[in-house]
N, CA, C and O of each residue as an XYZ file, in Angstrom:
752
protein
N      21.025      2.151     -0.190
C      19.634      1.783     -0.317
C      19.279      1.904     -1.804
O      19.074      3.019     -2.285
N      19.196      0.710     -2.600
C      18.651      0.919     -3.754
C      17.181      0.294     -4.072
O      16.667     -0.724     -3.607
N      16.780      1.026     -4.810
C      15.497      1.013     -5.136
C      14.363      2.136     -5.800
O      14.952      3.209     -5.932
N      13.349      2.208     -6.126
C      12.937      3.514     -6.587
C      12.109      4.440     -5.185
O      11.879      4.261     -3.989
N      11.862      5.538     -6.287
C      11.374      6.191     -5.107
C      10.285      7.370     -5.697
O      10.439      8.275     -6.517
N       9.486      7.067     -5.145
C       8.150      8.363     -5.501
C       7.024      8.070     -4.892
O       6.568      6.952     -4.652
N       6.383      9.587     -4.534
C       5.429      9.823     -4.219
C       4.061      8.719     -4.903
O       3.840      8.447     -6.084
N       3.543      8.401     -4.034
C       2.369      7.549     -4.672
C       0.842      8.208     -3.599
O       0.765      8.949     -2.619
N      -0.223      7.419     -4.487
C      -1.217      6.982     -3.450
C      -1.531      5.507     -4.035
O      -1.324      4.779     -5.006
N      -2.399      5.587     -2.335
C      -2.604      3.884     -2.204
C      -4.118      3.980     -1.571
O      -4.290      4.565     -0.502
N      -5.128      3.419     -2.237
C      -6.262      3.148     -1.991
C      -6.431      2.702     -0.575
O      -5.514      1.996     -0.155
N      -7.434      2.971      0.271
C      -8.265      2.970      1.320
C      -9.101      1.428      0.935
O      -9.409      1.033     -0.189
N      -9.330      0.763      2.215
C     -10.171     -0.184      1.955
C     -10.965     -0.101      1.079
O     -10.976     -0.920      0.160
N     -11.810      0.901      1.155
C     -13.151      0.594      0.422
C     -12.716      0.443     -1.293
O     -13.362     -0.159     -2.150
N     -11.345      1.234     -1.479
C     -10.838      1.313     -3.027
C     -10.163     -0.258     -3.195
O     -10.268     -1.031     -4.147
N      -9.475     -0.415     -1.975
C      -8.962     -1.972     -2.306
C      -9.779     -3.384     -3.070
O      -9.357     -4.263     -3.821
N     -11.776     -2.971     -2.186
C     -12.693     -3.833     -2.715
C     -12.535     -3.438     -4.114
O     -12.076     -4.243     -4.924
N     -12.900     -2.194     -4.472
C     -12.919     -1.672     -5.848
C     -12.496     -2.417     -6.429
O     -13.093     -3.248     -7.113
N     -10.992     -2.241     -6.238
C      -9.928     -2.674     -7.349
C      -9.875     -4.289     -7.275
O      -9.652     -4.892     -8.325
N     -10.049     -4.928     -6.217
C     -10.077     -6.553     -5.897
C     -11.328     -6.782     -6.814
O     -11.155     -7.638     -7.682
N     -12.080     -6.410     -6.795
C     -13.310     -6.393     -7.594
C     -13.247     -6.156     -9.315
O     -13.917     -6.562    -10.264
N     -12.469     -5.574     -9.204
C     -12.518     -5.081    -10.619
C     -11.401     -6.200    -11.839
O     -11.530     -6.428    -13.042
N     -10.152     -6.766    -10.620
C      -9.049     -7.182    -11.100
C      -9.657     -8.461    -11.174
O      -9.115     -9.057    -12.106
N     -10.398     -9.068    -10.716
C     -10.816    -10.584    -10.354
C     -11.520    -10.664    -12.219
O     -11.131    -11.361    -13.156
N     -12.628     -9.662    -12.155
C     -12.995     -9.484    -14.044
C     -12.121     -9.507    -15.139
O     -12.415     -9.865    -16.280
N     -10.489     -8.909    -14.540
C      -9.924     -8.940    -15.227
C      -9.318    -10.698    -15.534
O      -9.330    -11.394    -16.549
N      -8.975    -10.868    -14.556
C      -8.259    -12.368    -14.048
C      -9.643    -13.542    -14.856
O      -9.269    -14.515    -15.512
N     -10.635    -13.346    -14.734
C     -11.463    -14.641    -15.039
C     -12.093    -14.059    -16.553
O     -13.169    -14.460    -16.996
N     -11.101    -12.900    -17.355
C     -11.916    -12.845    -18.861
C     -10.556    -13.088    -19.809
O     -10.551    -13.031    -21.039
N      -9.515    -13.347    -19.033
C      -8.495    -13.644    -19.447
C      -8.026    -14.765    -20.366
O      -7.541    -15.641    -19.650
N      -7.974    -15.075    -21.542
C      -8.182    -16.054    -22.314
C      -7.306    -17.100    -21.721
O      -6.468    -16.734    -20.896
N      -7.400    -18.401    -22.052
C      -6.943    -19.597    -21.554
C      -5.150    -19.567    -22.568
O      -4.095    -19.401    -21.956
N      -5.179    -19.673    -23.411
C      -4.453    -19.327    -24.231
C      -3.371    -17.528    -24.374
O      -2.677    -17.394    -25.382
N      -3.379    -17.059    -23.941
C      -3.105    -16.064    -23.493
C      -1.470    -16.127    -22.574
O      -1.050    -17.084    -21.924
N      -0.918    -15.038    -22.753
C       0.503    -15.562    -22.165
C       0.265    -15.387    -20.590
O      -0.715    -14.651    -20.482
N       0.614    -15.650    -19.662
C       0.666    -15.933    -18.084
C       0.120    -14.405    -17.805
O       0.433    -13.518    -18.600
N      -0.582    -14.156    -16.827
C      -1.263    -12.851    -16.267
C      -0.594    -12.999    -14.678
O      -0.904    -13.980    -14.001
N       0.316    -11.982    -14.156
C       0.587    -12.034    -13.111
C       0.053    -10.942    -12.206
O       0.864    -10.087    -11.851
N      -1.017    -10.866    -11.845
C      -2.024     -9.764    -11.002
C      -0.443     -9.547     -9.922
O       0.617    -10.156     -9.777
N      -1.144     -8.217     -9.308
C      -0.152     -7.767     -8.285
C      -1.373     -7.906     -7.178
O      -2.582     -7.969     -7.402
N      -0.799     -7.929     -6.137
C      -1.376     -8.106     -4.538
C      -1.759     -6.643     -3.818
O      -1.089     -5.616     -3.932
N      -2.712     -6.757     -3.228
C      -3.599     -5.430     -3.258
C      -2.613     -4.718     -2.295
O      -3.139     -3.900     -1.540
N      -1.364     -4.878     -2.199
C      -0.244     -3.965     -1.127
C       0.195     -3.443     -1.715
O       0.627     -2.404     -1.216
N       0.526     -3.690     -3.470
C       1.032     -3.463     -4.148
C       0.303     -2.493     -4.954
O       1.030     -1.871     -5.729
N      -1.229     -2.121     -4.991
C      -1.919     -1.315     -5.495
C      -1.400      0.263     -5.419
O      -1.419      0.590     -4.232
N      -0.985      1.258     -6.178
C      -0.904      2.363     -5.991
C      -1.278      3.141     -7.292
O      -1.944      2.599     -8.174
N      -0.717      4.753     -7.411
C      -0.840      5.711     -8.349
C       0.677      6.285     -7.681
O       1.118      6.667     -6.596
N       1.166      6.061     -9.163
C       2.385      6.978     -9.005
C       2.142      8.323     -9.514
O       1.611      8.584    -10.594
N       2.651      9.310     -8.491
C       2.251     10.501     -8.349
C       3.338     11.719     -8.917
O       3.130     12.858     -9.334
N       4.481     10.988     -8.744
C       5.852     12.081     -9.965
C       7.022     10.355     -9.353
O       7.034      9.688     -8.319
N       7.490     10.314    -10.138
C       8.717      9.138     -9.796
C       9.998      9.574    -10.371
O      10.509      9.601    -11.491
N      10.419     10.009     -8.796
C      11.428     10.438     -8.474
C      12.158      9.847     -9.439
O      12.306     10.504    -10.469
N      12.841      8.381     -9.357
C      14.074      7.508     -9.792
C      14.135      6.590     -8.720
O      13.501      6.280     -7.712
N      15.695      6.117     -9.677
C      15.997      4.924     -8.583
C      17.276      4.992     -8.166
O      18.203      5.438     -8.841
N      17.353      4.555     -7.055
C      18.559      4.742     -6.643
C      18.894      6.209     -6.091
O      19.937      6.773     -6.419
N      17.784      6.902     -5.078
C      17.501      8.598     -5.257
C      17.383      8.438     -3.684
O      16.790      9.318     -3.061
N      17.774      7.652     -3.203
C      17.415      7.751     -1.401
C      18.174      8.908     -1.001
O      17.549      9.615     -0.210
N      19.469      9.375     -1.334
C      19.962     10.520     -1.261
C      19.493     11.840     -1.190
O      19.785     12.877     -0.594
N      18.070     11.164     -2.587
C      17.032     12.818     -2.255
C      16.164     13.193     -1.560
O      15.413     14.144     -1.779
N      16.179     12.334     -0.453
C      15.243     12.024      0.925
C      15.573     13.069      2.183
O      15.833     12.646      3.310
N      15.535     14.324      1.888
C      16.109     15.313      2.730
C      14.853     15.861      3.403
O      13.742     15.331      3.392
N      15.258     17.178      4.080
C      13.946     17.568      4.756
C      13.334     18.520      3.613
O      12.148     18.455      3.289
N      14.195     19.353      3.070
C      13.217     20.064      2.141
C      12.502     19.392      1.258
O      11.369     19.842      1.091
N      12.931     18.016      0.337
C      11.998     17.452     -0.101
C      10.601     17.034      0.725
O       9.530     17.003      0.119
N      10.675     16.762      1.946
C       9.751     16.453      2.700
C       8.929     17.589      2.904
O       7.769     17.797      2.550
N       9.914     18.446      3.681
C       9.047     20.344      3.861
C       7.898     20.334      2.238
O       6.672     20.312      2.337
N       8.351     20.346      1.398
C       7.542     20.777     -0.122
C       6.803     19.582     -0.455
O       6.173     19.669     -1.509
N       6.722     18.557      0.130
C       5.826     17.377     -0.407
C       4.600     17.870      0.665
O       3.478     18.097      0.212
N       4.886     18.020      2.112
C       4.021     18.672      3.138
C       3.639     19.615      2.625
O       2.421     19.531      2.461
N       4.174     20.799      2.151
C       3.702     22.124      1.561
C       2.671     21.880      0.627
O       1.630     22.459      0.937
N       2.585     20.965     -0.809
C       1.492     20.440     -1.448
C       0.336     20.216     -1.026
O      -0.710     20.662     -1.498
N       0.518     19.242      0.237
C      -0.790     18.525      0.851
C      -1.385     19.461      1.276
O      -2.586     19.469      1.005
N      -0.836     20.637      2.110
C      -1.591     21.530      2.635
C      -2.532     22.317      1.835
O      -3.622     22.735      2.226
N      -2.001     22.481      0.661
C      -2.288     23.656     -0.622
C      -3.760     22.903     -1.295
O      -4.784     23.513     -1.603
N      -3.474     21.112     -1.436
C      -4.410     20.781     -2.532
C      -5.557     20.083     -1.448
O      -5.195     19.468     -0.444
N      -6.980     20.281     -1.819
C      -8.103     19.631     -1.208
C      -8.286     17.912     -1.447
O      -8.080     17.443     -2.566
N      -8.533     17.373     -0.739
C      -9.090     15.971     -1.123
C     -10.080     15.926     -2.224
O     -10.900     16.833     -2.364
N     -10.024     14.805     -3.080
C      -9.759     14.678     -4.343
C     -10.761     13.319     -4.574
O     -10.470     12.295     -3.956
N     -12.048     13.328     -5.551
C     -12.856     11.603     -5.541
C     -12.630     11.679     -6.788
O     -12.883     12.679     -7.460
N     -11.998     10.352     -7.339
C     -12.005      9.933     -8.602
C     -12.652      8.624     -8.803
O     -13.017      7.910     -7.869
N     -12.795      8.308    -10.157
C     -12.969      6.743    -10.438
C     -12.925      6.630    -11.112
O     -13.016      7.528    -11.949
N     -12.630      4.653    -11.539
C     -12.191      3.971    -12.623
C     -13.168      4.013    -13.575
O     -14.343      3.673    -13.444
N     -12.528      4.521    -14.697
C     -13.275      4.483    -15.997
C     -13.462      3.304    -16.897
O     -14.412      2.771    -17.471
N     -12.132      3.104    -16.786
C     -11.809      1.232    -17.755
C     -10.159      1.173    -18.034
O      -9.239      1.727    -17.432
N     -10.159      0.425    -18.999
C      -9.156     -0.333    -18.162
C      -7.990     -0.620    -19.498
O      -8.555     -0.446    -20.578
N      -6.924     -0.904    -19.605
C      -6.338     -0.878    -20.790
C      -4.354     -1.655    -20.608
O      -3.630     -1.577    -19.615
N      -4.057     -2.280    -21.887
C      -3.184     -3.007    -22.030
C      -1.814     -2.323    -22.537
O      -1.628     -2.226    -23.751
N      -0.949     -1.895    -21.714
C       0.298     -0.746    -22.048
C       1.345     -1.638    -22.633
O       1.733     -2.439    -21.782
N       2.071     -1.811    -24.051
C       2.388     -2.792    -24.827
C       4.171     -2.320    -24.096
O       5.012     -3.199    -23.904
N       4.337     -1.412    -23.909
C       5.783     -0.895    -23.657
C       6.399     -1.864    -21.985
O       7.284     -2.719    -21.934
N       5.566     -1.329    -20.843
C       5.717     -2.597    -19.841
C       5.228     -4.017    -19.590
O       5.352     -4.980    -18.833
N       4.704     -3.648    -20.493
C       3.438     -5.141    -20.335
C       2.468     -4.932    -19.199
O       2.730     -5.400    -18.091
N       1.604     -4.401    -19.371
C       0.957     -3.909    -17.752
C      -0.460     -3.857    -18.154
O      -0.859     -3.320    -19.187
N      -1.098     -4.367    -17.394
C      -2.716     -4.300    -17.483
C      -3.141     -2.855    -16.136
O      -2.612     -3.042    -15.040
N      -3.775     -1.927    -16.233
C      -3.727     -0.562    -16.082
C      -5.425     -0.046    -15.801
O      -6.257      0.095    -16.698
N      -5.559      0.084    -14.961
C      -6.942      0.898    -14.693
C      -6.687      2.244    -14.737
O      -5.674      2.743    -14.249
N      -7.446      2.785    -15.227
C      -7.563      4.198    -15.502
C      -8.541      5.318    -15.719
O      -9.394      5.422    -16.600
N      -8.150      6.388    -14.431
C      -9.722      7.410    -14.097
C     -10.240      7.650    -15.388
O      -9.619      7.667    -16.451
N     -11.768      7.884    -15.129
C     -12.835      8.246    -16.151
C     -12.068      9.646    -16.301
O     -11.741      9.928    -17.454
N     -11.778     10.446    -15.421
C     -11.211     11.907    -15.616
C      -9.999     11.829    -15.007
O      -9.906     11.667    -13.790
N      -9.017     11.934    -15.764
C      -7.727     12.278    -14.746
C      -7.093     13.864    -14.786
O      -5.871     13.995    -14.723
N      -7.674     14.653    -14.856
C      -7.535     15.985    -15.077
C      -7.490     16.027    -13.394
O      -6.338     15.844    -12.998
N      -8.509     16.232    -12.257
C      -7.839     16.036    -10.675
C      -6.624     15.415    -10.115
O      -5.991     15.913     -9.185
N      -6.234     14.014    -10.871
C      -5.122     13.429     -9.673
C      -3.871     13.864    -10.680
O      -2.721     13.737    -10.261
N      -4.153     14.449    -12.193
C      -3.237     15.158    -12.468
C      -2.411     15.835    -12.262
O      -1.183     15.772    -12.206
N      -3.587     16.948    -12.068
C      -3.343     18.093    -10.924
C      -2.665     18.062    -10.150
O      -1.961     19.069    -10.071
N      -2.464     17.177     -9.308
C      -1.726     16.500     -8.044
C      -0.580     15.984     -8.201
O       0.262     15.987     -7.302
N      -0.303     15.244     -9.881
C       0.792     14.990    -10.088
C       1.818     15.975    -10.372
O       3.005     15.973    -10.046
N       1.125     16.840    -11.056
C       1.773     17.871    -11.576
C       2.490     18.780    -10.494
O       3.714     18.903    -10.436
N       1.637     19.371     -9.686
C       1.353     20.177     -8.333
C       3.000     19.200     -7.425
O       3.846     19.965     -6.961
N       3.213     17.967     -7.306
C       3.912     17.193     -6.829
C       5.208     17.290     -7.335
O       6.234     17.657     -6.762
N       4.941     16.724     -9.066
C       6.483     17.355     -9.382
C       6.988     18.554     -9.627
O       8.201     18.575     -9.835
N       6.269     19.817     -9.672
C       6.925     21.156     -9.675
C       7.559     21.438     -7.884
O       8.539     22.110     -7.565
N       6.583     20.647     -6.933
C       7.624     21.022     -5.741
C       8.843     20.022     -5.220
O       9.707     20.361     -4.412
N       8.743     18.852     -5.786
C      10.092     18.251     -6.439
C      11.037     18.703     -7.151
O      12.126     18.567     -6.592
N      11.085     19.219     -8.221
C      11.922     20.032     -9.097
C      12.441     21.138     -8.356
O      13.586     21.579     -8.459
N      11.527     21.569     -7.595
C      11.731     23.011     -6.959
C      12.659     22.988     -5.804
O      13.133     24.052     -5.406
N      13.006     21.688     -5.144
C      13.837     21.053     -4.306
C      14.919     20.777     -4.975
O      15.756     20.132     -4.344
N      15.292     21.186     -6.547
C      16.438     20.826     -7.303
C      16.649     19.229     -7.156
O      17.628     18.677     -6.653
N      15.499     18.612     -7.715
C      15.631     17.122     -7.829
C      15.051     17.103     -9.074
O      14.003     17.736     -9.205
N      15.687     16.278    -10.392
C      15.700     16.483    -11.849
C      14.319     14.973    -11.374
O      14.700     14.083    -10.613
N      13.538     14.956    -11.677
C      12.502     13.711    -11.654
C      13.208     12.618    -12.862
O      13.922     13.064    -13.761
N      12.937     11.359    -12.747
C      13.236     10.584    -13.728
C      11.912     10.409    -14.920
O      12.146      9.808    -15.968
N      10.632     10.946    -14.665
C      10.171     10.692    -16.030
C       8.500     11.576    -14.744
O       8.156     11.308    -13.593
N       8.141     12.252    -15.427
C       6.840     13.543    -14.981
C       5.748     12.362    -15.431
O       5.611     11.890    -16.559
N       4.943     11.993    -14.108
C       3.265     11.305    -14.315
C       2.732     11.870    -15.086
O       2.766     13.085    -14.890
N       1.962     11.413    -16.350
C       1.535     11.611    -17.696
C       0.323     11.308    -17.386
O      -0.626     12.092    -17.401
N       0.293     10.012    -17.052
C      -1.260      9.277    -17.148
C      -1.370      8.259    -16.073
O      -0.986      7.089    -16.076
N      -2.209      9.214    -14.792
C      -2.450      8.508    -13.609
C      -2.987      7.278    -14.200
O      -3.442      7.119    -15.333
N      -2.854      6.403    -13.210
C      -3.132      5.109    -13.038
C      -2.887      3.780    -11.902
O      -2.196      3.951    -10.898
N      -3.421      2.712    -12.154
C      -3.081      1.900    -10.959
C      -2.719      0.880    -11.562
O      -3.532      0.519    -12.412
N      -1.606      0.115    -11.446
C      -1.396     -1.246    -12.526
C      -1.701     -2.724    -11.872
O      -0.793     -3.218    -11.202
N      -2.912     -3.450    -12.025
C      -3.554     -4.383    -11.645
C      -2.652     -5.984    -11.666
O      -2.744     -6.880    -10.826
N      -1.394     -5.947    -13.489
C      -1.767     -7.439    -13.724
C      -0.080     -7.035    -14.548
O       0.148     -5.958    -15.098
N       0.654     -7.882    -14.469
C       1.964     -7.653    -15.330
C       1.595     -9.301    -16.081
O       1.198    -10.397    -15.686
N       2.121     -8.489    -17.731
C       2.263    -10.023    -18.270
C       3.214     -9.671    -19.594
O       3.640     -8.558    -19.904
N       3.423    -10.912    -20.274
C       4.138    -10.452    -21.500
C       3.947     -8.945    -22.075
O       2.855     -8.384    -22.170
N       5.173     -8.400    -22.433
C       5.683     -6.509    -23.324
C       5.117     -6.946    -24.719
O       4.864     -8.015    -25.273
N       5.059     -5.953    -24.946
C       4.642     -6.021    -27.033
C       3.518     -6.976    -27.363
O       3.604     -7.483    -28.482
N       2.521     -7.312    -26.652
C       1.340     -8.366    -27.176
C       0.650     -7.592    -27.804
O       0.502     -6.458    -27.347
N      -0.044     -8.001    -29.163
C      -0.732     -7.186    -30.089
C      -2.169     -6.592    -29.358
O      -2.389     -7.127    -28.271
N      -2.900     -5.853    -29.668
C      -4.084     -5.386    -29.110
C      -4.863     -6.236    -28.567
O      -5.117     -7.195    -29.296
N      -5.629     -6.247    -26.940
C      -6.257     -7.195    -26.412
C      -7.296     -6.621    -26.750
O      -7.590     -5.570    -26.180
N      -7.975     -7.053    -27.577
C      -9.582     -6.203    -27.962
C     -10.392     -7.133    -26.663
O     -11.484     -6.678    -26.324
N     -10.046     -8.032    -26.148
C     -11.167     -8.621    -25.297
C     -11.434     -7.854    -23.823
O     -12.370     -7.976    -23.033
N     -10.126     -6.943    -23.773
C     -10.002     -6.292    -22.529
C     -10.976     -4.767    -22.755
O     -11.117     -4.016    -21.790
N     -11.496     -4.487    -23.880
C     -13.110     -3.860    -24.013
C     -13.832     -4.524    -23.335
O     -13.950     -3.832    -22.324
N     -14.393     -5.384    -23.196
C     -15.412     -6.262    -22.994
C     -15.592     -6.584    -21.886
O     -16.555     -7.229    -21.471
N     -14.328     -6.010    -21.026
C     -14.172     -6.451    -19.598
C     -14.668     -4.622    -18.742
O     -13.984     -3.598    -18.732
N     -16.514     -4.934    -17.945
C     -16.276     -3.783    -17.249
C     -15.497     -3.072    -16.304
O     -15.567     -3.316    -15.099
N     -14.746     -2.191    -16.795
C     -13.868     -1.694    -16.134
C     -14.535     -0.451    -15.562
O     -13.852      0.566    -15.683
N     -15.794     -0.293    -14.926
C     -16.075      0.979    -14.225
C     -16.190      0.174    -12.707
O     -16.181     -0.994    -12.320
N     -16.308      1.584    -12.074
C     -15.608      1.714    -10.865
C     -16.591      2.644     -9.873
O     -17.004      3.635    -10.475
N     -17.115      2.532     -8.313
C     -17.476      3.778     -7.963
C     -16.621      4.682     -7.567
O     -15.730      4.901     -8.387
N     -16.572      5.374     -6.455
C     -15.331      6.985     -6.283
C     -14.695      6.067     -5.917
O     -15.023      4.904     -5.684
N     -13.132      6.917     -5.819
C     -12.015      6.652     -4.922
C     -11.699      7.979     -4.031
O     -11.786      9.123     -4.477
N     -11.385      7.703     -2.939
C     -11.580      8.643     -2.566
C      -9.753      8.634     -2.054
O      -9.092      7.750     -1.509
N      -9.313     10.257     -2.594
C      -7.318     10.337     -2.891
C      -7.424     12.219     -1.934
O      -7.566     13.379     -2.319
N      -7.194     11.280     -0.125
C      -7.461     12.479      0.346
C      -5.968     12.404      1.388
O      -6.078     12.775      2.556
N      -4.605     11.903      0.869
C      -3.480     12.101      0.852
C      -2.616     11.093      0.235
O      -3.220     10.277     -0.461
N      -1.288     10.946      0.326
C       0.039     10.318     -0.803
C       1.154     10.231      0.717
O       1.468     10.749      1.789
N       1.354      9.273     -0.131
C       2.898      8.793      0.684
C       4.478      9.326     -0.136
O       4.505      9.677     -1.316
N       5.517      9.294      0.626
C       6.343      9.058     -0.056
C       7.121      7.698     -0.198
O       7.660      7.223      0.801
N       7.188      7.099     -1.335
C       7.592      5.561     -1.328
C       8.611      4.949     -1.607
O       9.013      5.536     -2.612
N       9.225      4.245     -1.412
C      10.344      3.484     -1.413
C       9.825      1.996     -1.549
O       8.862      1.432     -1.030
N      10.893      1.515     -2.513
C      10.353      0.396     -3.444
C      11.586     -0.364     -3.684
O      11.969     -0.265     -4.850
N      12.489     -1.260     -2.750
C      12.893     -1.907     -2.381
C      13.096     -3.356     -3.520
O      14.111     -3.858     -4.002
N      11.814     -3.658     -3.636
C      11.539     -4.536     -4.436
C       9.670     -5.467     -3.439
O       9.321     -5.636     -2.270
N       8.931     -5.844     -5.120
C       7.885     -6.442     -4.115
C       7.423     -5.671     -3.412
O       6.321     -6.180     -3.208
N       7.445     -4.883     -2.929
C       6.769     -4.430     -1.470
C       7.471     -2.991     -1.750
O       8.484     -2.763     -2.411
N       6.195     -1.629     -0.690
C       6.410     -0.217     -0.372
C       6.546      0.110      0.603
O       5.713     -0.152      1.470
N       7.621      0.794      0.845
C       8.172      1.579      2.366
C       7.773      2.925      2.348
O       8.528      3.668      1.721
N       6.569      3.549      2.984
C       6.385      4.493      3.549
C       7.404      5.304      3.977
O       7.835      4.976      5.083
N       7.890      6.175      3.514
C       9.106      7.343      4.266
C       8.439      8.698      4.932
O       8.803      9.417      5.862
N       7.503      8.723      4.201
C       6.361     10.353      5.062
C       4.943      9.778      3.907
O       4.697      9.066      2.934
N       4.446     10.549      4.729
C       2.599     10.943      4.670
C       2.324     11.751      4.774
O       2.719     12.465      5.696
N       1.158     12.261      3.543
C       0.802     13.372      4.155
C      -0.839     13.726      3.761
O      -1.160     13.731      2.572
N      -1.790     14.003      4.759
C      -2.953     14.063      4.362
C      -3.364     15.226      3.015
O      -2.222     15.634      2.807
N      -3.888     15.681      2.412
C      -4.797     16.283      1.657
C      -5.190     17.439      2.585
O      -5.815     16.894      3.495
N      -5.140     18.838      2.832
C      -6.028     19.120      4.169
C      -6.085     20.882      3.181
O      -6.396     21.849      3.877
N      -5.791     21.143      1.697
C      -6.171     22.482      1.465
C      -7.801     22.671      0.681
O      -8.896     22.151      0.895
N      -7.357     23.563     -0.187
C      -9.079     23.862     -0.859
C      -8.509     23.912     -2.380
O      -9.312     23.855     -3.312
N      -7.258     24.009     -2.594
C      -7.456     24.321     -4.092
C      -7.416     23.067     -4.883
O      -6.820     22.171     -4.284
N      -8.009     22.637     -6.399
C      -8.023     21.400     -6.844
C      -7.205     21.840     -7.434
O      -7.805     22.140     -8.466
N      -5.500     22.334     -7.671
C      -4.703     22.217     -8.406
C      -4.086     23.497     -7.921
O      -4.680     24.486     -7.491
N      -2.392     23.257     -8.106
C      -1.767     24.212     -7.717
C      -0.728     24.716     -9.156
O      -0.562     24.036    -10.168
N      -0.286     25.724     -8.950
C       0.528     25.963     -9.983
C       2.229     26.016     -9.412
O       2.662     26.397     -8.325
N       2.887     25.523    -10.504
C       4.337     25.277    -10.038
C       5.138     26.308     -9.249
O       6.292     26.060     -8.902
């Protein structure tokens, strides 16, 4: 089974309008001239939450599962929202991103210390939650027009994470797990 693999979340209807809402501003301020904008499909909407790797189906055991469950229990449900919005020159990725990401941080963080703790080396620790809306040309110089585009958002509401498998195109659910503790952040 190849493919990647990590913990994500994935917006709830009401976040899907959000983001359908928000990406459509993006899609119609998009200059004519401009290299091809390839939006992703709202199935495809997530927040990667620690990413595992690829090619890691191997690390799909129960204790990874036991300690991804162990998290959910520990951390409370979680409302964030989109602050605005920004152009990542390294993937080429058009990127929404919380007004505060200090909460789903938390969560990332909280996620990969009980990953690690399962003796699974992560391929690269969530830095800077986010949701990636639009893939287009790597290395394009600064889109100053993508200021101009409102990128606010009301809550989202991140009151559990999947574990994902990514095949290609499309996410395979392997476990779930709700949100169901009190603390907004756990320590490793």
């Amino acid at each position: 089974m190849s493919g990647t693999l990590f913990p994500g979340w994935r917006p709830d209807a009401a976040g899907r309008e959000q983001l359908a809402a928000l990406a459509a501003r993006v899609e119609a301020a998009w200059p004519a001239d401009a290299p091809r904008l390839r939006m992703r499909r709202p199935d495809q909407w997530h927040a990667t939450l620690c990413f595992i790797g690829r090619d890691m189906a191997h690390a799909v055991t129960p204790a990874l599962l036991d300690a991804l469950a162990g998290v959910a229990a520990r951390v409370a449900p979680l409302v964030t929202e989109i602050g605005g919005l920004d152009y990542w020159r390294g993937p080429g990725v058009v990127v929404a991103l919380p007004r505060d990401p200090a909460p789903l941080q938390a969560l990332c963080d909280g996620i990969d210390a009980a990953v690690r703790g399962c003796g699974i080396t992560t391929a690269r620790p969530t830095t800077r939650p986010h949701v990636t809306l639009a893939h287009t040309d790597r290395g394009l110089p600064h889109l100053p027009w993508l200021a101009g585009v409102d990128g606010a958002g009301g809550p989202l509401r991140v009151d559990g994470f999947e574990l994902l498998f990514n095949p290609g195109a499309r996410y395979e659910p392997l476990g779930s797990w709700r949100l169901t503790g009190r603390a907004t952040a756990i320590a490793g």
